[in-house]
Backbone as a printed PyTorch tensor [residue, N CA C, xyz], in Angstrom:
tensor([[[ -2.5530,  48.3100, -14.3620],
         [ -1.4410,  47.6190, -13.7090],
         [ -1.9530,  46.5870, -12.6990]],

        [[ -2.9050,  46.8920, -11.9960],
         [ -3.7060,  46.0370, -10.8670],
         [ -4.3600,  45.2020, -11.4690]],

        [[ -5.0020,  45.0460, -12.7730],
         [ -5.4240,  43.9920, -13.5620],
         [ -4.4930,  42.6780, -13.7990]],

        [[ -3.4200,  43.4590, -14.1360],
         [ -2.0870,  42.9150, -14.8050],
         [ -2.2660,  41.9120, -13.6340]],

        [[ -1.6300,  42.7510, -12.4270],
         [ -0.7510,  41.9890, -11.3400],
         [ -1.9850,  40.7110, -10.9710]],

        [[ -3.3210,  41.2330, -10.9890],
         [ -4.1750,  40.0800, -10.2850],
         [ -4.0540,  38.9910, -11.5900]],

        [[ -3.9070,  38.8370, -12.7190],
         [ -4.0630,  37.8840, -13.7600],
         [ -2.8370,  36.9100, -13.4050]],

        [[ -1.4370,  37.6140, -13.2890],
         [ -0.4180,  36.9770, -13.0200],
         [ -0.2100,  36.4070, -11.7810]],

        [[ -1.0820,  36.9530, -11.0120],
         [ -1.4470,  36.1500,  -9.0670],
         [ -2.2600,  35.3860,  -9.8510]],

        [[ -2.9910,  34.9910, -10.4940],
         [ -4.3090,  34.1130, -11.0620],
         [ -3.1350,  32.8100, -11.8020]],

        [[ -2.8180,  32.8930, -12.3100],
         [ -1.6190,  31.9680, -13.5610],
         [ -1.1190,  31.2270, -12.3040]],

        [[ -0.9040,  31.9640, -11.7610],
         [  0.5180,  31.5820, -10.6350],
         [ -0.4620,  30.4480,  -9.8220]],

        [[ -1.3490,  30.9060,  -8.8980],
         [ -1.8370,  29.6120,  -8.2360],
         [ -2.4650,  28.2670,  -8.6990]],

        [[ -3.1960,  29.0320, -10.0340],
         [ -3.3490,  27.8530, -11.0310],
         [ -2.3700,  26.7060, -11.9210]],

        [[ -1.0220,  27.4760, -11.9630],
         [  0.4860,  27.1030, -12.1630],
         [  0.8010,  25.8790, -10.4980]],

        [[  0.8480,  26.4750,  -9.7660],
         [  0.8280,  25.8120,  -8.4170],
         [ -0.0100,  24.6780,  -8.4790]],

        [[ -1.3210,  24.6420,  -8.6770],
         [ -2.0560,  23.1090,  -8.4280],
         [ -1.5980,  22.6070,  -9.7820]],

        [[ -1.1970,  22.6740, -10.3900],
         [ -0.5580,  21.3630, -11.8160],
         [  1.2260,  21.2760, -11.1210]],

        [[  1.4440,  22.2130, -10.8110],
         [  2.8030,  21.5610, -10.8910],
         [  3.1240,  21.3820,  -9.1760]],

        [[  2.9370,  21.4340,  -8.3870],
         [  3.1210,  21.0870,  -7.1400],
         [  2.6580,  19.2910,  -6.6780]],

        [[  1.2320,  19.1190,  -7.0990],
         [  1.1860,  17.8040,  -6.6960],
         [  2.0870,  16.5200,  -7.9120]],

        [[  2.0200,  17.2500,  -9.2830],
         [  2.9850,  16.5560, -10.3310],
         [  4.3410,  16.2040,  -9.8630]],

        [[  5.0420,  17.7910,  -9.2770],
         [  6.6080,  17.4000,  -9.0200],
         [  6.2920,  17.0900,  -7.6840]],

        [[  5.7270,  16.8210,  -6.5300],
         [  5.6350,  16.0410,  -5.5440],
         [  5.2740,  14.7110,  -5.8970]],

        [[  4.3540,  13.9110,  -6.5920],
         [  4.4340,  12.3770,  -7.2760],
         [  5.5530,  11.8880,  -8.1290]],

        [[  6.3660,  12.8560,  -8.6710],
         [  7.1700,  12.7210,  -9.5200],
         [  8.3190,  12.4170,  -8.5600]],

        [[  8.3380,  13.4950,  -7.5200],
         [ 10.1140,  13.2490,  -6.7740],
         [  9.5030,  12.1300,  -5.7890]],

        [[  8.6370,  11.5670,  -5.3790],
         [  8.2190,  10.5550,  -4.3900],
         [  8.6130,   9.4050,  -4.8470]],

        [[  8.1360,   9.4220,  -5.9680],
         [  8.5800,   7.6020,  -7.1440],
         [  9.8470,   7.8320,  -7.6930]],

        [[ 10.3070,   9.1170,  -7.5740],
         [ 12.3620,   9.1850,  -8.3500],
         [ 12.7980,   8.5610,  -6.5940]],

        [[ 12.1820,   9.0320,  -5.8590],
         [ 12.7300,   9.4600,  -4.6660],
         [ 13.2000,   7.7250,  -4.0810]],

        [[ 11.8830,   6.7170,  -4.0420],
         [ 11.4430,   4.9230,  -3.9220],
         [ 12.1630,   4.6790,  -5.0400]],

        [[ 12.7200,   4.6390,  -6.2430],
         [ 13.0690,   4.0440,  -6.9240],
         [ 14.7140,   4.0160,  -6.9450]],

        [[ 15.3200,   5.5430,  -6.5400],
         [ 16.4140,   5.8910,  -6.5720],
         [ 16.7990,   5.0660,  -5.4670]],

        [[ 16.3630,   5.6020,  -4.4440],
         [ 16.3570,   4.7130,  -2.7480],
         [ 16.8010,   2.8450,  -2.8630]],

        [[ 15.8190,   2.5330,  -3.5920],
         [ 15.8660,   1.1050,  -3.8770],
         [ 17.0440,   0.6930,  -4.7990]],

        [[ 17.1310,   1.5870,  -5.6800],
         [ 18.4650,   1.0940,  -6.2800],
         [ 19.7090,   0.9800,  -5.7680]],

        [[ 19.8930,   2.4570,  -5.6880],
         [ 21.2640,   2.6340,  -4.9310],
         [ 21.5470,   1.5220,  -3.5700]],

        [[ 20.6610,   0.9220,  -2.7850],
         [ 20.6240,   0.3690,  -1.6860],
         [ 20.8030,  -1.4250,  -2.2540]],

        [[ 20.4690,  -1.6540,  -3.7010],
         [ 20.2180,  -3.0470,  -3.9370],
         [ 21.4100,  -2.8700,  -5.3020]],

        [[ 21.8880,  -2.2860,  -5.3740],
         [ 22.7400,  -2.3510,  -7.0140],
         [ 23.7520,  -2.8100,  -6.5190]],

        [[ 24.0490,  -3.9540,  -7.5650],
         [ 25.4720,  -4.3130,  -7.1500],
         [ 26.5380,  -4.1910,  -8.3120]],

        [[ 26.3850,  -3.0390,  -8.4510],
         [ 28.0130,  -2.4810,  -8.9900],
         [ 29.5260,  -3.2480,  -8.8560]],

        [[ 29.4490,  -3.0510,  -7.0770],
         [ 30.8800,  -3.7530,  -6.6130],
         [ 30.9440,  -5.0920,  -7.4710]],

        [[ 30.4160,  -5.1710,  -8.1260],
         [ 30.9250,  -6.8130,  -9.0340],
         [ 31.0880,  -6.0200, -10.4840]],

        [[ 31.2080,  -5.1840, -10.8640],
         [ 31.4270,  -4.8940, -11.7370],
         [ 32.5360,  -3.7580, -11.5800]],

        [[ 34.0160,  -3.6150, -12.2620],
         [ 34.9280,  -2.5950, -11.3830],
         [ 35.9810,  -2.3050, -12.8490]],

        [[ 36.2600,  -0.8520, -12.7670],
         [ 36.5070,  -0.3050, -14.4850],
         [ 38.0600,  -1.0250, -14.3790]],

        [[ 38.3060,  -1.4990, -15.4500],
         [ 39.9680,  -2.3390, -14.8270],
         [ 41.1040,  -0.8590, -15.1520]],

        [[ 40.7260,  -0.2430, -15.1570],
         [ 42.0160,   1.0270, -15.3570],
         [ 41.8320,   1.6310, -13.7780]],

        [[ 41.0950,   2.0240, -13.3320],
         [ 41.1100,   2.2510, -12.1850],
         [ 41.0770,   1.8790, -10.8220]],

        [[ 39.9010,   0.4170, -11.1600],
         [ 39.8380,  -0.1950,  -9.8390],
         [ 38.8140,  -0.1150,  -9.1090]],

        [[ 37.6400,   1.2660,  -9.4800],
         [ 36.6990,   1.2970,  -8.6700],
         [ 35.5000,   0.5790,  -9.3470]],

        [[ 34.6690,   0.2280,  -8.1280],
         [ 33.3310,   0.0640,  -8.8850],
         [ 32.6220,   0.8120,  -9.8620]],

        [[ 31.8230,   0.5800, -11.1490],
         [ 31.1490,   0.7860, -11.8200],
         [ 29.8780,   0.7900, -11.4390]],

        [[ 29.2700,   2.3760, -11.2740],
         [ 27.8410,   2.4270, -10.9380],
         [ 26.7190,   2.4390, -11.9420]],

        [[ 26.1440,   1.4860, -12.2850],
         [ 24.8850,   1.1870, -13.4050],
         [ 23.7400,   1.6230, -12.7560]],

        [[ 23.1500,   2.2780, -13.6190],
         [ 21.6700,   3.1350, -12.9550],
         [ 20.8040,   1.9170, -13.0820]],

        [[ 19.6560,   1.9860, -12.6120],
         [ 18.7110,   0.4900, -12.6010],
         [ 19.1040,  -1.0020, -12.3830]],

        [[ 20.3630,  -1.1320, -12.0200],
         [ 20.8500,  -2.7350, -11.7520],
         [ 20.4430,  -3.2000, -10.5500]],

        [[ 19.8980,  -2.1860,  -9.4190],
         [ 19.0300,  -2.6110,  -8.1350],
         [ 17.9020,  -2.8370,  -8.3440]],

        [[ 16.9150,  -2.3720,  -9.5960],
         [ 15.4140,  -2.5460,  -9.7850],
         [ 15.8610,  -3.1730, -10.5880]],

        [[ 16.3900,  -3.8630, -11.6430],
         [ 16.3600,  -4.8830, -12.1720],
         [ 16.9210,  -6.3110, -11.3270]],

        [[ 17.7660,  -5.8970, -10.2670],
         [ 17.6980,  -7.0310,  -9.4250],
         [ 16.6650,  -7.5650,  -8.4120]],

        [[ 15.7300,  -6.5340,  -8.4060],
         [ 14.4410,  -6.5050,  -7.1160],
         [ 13.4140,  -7.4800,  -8.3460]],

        [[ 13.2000,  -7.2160,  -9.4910],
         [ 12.7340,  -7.5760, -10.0770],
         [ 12.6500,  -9.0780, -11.0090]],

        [[ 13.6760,  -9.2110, -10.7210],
         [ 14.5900, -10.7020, -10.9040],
         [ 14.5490, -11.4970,  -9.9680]],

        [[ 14.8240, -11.1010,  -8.9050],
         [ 14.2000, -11.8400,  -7.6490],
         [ 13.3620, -12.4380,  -7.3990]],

        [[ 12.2410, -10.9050,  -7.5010],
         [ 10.3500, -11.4800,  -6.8770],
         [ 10.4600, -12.4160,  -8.2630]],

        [[ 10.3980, -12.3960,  -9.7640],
         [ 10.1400, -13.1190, -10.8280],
         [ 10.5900, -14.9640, -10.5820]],

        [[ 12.0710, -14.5380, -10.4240],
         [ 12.4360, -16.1860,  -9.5300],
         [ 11.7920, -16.5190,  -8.4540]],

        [[ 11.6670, -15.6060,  -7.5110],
         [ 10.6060, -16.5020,  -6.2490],
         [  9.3050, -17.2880,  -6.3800]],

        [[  8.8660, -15.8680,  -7.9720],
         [  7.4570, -16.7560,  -7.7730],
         [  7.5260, -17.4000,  -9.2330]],

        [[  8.0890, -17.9970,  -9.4090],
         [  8.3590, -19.6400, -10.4360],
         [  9.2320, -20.6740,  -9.7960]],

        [[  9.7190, -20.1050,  -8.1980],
         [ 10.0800, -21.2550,  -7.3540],
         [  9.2740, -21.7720,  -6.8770]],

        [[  8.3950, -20.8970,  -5.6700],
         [  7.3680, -21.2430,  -5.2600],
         [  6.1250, -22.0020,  -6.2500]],

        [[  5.6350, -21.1950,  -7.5610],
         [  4.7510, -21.8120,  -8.6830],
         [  5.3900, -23.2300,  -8.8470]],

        [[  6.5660, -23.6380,  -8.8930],
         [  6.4030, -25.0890,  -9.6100],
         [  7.2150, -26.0080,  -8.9040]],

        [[  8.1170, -25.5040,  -7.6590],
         [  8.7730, -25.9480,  -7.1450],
         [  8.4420, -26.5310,  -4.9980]],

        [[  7.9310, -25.5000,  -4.8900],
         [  7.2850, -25.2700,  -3.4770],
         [  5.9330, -26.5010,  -3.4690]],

        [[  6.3680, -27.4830,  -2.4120],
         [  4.9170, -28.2620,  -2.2740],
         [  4.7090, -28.1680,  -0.9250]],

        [[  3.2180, -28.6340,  -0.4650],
         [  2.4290, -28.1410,   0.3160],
         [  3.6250, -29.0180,   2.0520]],

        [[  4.2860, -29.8230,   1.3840],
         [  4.9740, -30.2880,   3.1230],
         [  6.1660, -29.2040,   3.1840]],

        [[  6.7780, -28.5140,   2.2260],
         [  7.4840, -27.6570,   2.4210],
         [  7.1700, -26.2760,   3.0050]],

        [[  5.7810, -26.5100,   2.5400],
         [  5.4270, -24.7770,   3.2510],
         [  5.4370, -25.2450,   4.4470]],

        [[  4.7220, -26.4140,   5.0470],
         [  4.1660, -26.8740,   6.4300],
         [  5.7270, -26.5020,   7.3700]],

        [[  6.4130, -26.8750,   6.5940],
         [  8.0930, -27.1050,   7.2190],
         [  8.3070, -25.4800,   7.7130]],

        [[  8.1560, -24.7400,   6.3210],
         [  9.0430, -23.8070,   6.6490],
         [  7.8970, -22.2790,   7.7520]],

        [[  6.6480, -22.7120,   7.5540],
         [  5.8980, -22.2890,   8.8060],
         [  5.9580, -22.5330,   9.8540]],

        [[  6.4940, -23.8000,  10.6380],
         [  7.1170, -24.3020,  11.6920],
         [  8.2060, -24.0980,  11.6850]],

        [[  9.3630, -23.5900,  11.1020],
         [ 10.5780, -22.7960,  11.5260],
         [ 10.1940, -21.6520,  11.8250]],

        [[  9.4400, -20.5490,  10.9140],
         [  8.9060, -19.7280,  11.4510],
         [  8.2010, -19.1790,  12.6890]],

        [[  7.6420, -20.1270,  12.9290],
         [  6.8950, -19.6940,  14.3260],
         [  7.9950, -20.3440,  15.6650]],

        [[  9.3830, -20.7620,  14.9300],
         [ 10.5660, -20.8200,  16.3790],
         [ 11.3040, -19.7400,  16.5860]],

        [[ 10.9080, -18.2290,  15.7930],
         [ 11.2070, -17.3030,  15.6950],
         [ 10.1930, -16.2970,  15.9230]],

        [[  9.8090, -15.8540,  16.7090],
         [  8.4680, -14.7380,  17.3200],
         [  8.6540, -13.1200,  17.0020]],

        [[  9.5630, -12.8310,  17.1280],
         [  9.7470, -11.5010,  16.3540],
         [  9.5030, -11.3950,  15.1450]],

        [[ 10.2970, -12.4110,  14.3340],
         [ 10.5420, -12.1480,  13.1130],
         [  9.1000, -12.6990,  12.0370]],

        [[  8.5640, -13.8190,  12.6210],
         [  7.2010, -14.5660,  12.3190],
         [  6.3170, -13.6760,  12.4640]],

        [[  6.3260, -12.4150,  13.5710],
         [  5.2310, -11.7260,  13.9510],
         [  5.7470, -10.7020,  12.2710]],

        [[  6.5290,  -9.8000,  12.2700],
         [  6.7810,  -8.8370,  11.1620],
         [  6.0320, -10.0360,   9.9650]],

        [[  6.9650, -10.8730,   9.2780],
         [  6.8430, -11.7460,   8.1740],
         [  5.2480, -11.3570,   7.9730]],

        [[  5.1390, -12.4400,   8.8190],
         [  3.3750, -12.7800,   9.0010],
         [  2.5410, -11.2820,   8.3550]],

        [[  2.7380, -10.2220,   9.1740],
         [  2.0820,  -9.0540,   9.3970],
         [  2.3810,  -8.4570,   8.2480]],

        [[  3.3620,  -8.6450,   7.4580],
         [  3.7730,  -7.7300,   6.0850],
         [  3.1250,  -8.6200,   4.8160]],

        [[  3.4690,  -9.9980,   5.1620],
         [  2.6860, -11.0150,   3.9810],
         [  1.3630, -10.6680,   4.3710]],

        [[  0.5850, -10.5910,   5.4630],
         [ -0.8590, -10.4480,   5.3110],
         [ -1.2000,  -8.6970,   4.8390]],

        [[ -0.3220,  -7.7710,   4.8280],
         [ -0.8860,  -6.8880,   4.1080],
         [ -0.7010,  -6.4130,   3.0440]],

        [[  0.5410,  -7.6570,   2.2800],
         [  0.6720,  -7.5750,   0.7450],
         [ -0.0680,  -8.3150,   0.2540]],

        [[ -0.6080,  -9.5220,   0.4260],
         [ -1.9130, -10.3230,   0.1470],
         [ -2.9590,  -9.7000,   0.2600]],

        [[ -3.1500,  -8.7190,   0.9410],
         [ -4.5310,  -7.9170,   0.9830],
         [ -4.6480,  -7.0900,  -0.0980]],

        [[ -3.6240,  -6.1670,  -0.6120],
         [ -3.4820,  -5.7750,  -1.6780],
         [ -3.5190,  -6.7060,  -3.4650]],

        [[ -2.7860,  -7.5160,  -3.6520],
         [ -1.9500,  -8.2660,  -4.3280],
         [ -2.6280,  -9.3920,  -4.3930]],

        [[ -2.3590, -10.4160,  -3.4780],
         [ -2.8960, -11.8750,  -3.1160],
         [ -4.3600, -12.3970,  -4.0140]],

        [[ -4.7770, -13.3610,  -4.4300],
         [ -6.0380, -13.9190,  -4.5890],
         [ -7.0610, -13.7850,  -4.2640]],

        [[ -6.9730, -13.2140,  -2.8980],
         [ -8.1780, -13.1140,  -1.8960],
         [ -8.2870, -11.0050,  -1.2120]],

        [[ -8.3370, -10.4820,  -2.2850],
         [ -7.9810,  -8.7890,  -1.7320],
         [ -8.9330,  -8.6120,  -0.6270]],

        [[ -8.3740,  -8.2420,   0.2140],
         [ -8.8820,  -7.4390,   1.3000],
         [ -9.7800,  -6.0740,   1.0460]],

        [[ -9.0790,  -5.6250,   0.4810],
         [ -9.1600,  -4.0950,   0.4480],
         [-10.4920,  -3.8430,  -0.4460]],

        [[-11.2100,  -4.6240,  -0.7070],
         [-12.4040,  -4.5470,  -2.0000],
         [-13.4170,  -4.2370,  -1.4810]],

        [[-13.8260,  -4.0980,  -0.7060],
         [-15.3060,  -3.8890,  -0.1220],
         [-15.3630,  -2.7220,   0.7170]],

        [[-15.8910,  -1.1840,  -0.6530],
         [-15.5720,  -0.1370,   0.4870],
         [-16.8930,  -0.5760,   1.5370]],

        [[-17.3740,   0.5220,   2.6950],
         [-18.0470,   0.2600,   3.1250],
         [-18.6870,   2.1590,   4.1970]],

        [[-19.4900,   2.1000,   4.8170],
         [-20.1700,   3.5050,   5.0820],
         [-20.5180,   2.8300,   6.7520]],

        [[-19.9170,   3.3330,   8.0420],
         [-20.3560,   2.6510,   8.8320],
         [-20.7120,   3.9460,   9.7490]],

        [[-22.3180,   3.8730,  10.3980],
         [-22.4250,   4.7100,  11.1390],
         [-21.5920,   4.6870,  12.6980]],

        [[-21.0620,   5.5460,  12.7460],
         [-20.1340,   5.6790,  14.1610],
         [-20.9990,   5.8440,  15.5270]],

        [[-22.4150,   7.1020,  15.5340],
         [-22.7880,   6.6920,  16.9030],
         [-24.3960,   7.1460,  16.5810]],

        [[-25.0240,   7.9050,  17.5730],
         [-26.4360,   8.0100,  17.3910],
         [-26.8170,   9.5230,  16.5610]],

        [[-26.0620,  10.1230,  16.5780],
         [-25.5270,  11.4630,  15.8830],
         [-25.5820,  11.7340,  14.4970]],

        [[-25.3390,  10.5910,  13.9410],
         [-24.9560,   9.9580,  12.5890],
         [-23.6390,  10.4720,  11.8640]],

        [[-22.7370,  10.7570,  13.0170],
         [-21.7210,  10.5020,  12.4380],
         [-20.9460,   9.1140,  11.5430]],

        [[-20.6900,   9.4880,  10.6600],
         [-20.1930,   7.8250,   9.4780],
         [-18.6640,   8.5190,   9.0200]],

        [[-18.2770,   6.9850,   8.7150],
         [-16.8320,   6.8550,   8.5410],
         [-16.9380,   5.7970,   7.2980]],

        [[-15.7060,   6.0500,   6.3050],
         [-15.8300,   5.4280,   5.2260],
         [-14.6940,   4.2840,   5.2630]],

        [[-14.8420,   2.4960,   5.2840],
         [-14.0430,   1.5580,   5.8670],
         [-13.7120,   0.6520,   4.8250]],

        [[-13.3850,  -0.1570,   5.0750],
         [-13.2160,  -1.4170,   4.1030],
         [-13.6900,  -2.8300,   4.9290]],

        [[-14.3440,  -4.1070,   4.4230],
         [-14.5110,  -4.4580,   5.3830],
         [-13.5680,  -5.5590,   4.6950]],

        [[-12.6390,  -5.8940,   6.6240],
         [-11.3400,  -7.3420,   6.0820],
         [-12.2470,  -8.3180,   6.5700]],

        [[-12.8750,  -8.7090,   7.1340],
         [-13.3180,  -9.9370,   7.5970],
         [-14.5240,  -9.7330,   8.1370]],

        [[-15.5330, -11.1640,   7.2540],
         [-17.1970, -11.0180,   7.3160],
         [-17.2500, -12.2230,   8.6860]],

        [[-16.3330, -12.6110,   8.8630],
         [-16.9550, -13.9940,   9.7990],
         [-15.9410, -13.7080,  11.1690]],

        [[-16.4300, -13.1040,  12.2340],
         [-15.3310, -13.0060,  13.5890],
         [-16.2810, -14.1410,  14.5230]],

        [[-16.6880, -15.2980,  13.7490],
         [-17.6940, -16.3180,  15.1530],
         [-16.3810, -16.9720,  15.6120]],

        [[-15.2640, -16.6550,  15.0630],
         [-13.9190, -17.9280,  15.7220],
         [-13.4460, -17.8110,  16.9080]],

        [[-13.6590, -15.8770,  17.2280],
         [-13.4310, -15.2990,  18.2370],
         [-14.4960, -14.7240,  19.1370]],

        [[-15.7450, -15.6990,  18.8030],
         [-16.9320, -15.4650,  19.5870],
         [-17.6450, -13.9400,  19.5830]],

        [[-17.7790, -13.3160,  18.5240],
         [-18.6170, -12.1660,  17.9960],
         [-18.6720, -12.6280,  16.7730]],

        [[-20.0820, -13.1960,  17.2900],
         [-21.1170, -13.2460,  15.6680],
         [-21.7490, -12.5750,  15.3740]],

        [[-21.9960, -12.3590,  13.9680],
         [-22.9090, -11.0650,  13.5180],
         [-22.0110,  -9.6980,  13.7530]],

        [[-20.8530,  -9.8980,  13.6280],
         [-20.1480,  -8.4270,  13.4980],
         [-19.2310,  -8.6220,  12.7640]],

        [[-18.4060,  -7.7420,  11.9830],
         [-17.4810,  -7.9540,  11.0770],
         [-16.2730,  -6.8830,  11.7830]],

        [[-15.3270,  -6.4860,  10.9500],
         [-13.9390,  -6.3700,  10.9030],
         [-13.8160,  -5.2320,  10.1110]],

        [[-13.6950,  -4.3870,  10.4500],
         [-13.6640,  -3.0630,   9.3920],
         [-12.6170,  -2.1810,   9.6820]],

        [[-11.5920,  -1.8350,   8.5700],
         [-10.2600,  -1.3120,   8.4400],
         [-10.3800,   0.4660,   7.7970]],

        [[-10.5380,   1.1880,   9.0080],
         [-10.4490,   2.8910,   8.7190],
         [ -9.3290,   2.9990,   8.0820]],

        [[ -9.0870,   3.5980,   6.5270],
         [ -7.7400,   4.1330,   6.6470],
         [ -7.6570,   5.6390,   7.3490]],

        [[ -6.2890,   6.4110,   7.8410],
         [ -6.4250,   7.8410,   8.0720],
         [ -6.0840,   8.5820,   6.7040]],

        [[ -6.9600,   9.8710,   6.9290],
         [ -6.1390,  11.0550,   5.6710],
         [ -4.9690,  11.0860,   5.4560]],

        [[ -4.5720,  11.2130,   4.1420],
         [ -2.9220,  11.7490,   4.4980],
         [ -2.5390,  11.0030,   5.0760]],

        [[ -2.2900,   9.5710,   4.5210],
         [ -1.3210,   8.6260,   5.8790],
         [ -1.2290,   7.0290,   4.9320]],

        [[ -0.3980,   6.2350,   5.2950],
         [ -1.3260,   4.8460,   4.9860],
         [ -1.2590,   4.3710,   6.2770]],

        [[ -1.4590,   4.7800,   7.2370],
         [ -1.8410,   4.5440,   8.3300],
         [ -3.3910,   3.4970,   8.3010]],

        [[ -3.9490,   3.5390,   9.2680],
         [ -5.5880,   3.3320,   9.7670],
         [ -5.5900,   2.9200,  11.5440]],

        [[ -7.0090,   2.2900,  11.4100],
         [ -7.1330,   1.4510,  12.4050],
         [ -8.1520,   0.5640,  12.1530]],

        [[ -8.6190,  -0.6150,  13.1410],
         [ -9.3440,  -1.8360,  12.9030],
         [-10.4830,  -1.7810,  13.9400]],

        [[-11.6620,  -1.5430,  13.4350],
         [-12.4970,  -1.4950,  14.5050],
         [-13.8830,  -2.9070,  14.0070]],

        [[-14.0170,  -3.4080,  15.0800],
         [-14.7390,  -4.3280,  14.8880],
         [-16.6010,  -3.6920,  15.2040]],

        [[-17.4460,  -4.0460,  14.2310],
         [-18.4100,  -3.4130,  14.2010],
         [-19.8990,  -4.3460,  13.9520]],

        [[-20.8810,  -3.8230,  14.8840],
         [-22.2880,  -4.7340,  14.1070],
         [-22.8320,  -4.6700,  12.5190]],

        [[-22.9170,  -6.1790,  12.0650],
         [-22.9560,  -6.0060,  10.6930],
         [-24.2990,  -4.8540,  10.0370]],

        [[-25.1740,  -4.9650,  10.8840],
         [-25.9070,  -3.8400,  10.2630],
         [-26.1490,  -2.2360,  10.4760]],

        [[-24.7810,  -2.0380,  11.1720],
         [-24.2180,  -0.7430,  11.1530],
         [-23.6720,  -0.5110,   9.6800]],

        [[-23.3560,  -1.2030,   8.7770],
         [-21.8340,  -1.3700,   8.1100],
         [-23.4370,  -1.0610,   6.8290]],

        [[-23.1110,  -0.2040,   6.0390],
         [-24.0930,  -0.3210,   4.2670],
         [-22.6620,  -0.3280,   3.5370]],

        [[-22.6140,  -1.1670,   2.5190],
         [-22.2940,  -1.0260,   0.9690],
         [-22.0650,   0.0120,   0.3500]],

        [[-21.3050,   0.4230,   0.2290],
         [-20.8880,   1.9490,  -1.1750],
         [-21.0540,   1.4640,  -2.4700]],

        [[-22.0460,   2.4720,  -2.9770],
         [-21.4130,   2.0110,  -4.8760],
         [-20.2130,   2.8550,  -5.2530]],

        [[-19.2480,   2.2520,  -5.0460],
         [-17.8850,   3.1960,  -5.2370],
         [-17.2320,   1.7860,  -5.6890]],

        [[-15.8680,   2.0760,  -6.5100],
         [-15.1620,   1.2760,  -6.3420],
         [-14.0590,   1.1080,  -4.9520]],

        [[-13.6000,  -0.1150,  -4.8500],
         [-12.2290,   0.1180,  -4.0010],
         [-10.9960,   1.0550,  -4.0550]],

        [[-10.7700,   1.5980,  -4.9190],
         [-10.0340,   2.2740,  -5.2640],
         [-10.2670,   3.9450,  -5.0310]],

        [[-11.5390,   3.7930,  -5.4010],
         [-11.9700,   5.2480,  -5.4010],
         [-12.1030,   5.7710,  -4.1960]],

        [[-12.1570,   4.3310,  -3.4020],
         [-13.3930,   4.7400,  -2.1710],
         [-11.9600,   4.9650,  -1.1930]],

        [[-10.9970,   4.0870,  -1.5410],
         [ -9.4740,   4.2990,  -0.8420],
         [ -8.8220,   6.2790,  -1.1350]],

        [[ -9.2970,   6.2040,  -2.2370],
         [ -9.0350,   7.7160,  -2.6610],
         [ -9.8570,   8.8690,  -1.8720]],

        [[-10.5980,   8.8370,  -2.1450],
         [-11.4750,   9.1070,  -1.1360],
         [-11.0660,   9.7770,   0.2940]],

        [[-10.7140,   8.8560,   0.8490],
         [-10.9350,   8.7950,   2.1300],
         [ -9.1450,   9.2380,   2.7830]],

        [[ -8.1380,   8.6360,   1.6550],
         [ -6.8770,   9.4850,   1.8610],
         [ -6.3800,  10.3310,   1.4520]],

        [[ -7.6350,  10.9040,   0.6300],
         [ -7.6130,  12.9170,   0.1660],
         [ -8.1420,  13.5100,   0.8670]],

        [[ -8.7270,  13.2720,   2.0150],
         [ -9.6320,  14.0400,   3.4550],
         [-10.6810,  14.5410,   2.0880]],

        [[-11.1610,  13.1170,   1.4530],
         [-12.7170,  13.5230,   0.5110],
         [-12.3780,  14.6590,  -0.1550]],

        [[-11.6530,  14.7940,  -0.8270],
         [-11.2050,  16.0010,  -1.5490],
         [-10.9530,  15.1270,  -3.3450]],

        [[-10.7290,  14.0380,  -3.3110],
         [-11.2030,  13.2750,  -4.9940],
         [-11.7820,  11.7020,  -4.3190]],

        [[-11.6830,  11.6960,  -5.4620],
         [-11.9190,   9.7030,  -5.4190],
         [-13.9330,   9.9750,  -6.1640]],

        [[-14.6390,  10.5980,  -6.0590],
         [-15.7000,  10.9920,  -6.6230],
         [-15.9450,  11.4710,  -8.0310]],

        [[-15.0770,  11.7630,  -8.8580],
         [-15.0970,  11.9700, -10.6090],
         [-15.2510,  10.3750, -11.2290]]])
């Protein structure tokens, strides 16, 4: 009977790591997608004529999020020229709140996304004489604009978070990982628990 019961305690926690982090990724992306819809669907233009109320269509908010970014960027691609951006960056900056967010959200979807990724260069930086090390990314090789030369720009993420912080560091503190970016991002927001297979 004590065999029994330990095999079925055995199933069970092994049952637990497949289906716990599955239906936690699973309800996280129902969870962002549902969220986004319901919040962007526009039903109210569509209304059953026997009754009067709106008609709720599942996906008409992610197909409108998606319709959007697609038009923005074949406005911007063929339509947007370089005195218009100039223009509409100088309206921007007559607005300081809102220029500061903009600014701060476009520079960390461009870091991801953009031409120029940020996020590509994991990196191994020793922290003090101890040899404690921390695993970084480095955003920026050149800080001489702000008068520290020879040091770079290196972005900690935290565990469990998409948090971080930005610590500016001597370049030959900082070695190279053979990791990818990805992995090395994995890594480091599994508290080192994957990103290494």
């Amino acid at each position: 009977m004590n065999r029994i019961l330990r095999s079925l305690i055995n199933y069970f926690f092994k049952g637990v790591l497949i289906v716990v982090p599955l239906g936690a990724a699973i309800f996280l992306l129902y969870w962002a997608i549902s969220s986004v819809d319901n919040t962007l669907n526009l039903s109210s233009l569509f209304t059953d004529p026997k009754t009067g109320q709106p008609i709720y269509i599942p996906g008409l908010g992610i197909l409108t999020v998606v319709l959007l970014i697609l038009f923005a960027g074949i406005i911007v691609t063929n339509f947007i020229t370089d005195p218009i951006k100039i223009w509409f960056n100088k309206w921007l900056n007559k607005l300081p709140l809102f220029n500061f967010l903009y600014s701060s959200i476009k520079d960390l979807t461009e870091a991801f996304v953009g031409d120029e990724k940020k996020f590509s260069e994991p990196v191994l930086v020793e922290l003090n004489e101890s040899g404690l090390k921390q695993i970084g990314f480095v955003t920026n090789k050149d800080l001489s604009s702000i008068n520290l030369p020879g040091q770079v720009a290196v972005y900690f993420p935290f565990s469990y978070s998409f948090a971080g912080q930005l610590f500016i560091v001597k370049t030959e503190k900082v070695k190279p990982l053979e990791m990818s970016a990805s992995a090395a991002m994995k890594l480091v927001v599994s508290g080192g628990v994957s990103g290494l297979d």
